[in-house]
N, C-alpha and C positions, 0 to 999 in steps of 0.2 A: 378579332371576331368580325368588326366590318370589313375588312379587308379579303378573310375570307370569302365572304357574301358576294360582296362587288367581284372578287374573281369568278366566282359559279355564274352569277349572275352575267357577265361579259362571255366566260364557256357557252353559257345555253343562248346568247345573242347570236352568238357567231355560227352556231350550230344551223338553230334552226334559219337562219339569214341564207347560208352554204342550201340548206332543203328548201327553201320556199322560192329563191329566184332562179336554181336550177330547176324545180318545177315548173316554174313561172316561164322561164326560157324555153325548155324544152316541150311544153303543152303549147306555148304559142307556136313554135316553130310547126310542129305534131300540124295541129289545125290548119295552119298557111296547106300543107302539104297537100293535106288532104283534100282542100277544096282545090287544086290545082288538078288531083290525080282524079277525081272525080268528075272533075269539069262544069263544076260548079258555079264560075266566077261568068259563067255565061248570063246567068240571072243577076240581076241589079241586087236583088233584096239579100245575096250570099256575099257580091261582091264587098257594098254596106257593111257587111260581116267583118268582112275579110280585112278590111280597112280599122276595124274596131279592132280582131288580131294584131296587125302590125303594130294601132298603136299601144298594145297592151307589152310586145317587144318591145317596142320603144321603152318604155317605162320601167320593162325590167332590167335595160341594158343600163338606162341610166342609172337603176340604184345599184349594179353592179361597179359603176363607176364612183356611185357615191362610197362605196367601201374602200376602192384600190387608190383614188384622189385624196380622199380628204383623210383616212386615218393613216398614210403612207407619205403623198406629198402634200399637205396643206399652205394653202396662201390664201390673202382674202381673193384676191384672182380667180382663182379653181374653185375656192367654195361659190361666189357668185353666179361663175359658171354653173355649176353641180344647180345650184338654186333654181337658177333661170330653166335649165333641161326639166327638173323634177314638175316646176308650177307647169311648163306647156304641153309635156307629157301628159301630164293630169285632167288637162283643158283637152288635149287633144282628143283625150279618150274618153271625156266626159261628154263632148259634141258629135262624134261620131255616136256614141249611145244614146244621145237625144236625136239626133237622127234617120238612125237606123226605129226607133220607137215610131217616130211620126208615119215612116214610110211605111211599116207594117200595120200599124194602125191602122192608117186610111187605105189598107189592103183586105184589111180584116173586116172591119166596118163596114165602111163604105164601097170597099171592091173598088177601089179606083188606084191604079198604079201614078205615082208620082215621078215625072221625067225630067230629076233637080239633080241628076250624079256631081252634077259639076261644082254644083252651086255648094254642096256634100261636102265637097273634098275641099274645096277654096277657101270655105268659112272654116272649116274645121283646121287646117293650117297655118291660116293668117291670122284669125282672130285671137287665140291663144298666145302669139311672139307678142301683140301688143301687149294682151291683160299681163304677160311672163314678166314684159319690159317697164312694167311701173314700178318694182321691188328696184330695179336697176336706179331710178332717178331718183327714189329717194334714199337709197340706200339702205335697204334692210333686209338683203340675203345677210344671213350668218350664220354660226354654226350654234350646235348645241348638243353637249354631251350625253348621251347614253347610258355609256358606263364607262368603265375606268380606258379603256380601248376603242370605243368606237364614239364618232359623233355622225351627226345630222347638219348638211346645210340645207338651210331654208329661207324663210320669213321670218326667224326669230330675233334679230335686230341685234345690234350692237351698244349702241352710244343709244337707240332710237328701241327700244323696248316697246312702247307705248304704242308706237305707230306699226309698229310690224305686228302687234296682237289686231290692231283695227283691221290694217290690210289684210290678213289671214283670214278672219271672217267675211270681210269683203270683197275679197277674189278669189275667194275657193270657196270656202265652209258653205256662206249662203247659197249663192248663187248655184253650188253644187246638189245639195240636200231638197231646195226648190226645185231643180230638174229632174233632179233621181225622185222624188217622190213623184213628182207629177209623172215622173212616165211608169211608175210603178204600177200608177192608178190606172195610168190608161192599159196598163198590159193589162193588169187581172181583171178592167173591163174586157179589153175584146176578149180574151181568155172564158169568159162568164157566157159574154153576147154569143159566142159562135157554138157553146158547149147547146148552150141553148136553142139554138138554132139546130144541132145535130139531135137531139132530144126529140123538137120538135118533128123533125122528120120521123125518125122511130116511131112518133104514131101517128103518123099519117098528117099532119096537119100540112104538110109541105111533102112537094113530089121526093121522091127516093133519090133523084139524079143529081136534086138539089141539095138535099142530104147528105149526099157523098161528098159535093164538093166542100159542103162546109166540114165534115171529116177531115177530109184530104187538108186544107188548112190549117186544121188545129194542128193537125200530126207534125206540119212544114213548121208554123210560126211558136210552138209551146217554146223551144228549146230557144230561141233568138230572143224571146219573151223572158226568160229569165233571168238574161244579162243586165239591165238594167235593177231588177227586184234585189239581186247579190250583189250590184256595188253601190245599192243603196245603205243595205244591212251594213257594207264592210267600210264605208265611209262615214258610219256615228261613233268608232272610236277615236277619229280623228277630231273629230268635233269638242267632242270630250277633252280631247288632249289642249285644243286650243282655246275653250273657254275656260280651261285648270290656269294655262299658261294664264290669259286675261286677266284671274284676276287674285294668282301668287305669283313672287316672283322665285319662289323654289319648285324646280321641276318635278315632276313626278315621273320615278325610274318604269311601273309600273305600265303607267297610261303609255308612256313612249314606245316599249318594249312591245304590248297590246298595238297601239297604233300602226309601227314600222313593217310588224309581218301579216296586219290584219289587210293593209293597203299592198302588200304583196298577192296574198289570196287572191284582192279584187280582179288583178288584173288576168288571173286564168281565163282563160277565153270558153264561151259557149259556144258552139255552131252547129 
């Protein structure tokens, strides 16, 4: 009877795995496209986008690898590898969306364009190999089973259980959930301030011309606005899963299952 279970259970992993990062693949690619064929990437505040796309690719390709490496050829080698791509992926695309947050922000707001592209792209690349590269020294990428067919490498320790549940809230979970909120807040402020501002003009309190532009804004930033609000939402089941892991040390098939396609979703790109 568990046996059966565990097989359905492993069918509908793999299923929905095959639907969600060929989705995942192909809506990032979709988006790259379009902002190319559009001619989009001429403005900073698409480009920023564009940059969050990739690395939402990124992050698909690696959990494509996390399938065909670690449930096909496994070594603690290739899972540490698997490990280290997943945490900087995650960084990478969690700083590009705090980022892209600030720039539009203080676009929304305060109408002042920010001229950091560089500063954008540098932090967002470099900072993530260090924070990826501390699971490496102390040794706590490993795997962790799923279901009877697939695993997961990450953070979940070996010999060092203890310290890979610390680290996982401390280089991800917080540091992540802090950011995604905070820039949640400030979206669906400018989101509020500028609705307000377009309001305001409808009856006259502000010129018409003014009006428009603040229209013309909400229309451009709502949708760039929502990327951080949905991988806010779709990074609490992960959370979830690493304060279970914290404090049992039997996994929960459930939460993982929940976690692995919910962190798929995330990376669907908005633009």
């Amino acid at each position: 009877m568990n046996s059966s279970g565990d097989d359905s259970t492993s069918i509908l992993y793999d299923i929905t795995f095959i639907i969600t990062v060929c989705g995942s693949v192909l809506s990032c690619l979709a988006a790259a496209i379009l902002v190319f064929v559009l001619k989009l990437y001429r403005r900073v505040v698409y480009r920023l986008a564009l940059y969050q796309v990739l690395a939402s690719l990124a992050f698909a390709i690696v959990e494509v690898l996390q399938a065909v490496l670690i449930d096909k050829f496994y070594s603690p080698a290739s899972c540490a590898a698997i490990g280290w791509l997943t945490l900087y992926a995650q960084w990478m695309k969690l700083l590009f969306t705090a980022w892209v947050t600030l720039h539009i922000f203080c676009f929304g707001v305060f109408r002042k364009t920010l001229k950091l592209e560089v500063l954008y792209v540098a932090t967002s690349l470099i900072v993530p190999a260090v924070i990826a590269s501390v699971p490496l020294v102390t040794s706590t990428y490993g795997p962790m089973r799923v279901t009877r067919t697939s695993s997961l490498c990450y953070i979940f320790g070996n010999e060092t259980k203890d310290i890979a549940a610390v680290e996982r809230l401390v280089l991800w979970d917080v540091p992540a959930l802090i950011t995604l909120f905070a820039a949640s807040i400030a979206m669906i402020s400018m989101v509020l301030k500028l609705t307000n501002k377009v309001c305001r003009s409808r009856l006259k309190y502000t010129s018409l011309d003014e009006g428009d532009q603040f229209s013309k804004a909400l229309r451009h930033l709502i949708p760039l606005a929502a990327f951080p609000i949905l991988f806010f939402v779709f990074i609490i089941p992960q959370l979830a899963l690493n304060i279970f892991l914290a404090i049992t040390t039997t996994p929960s098939r459930e939460l993982f299952l929940l976690h692995s396609h919910s962190s798929r979703y995330g990376v669907l790109p908005r633009v």
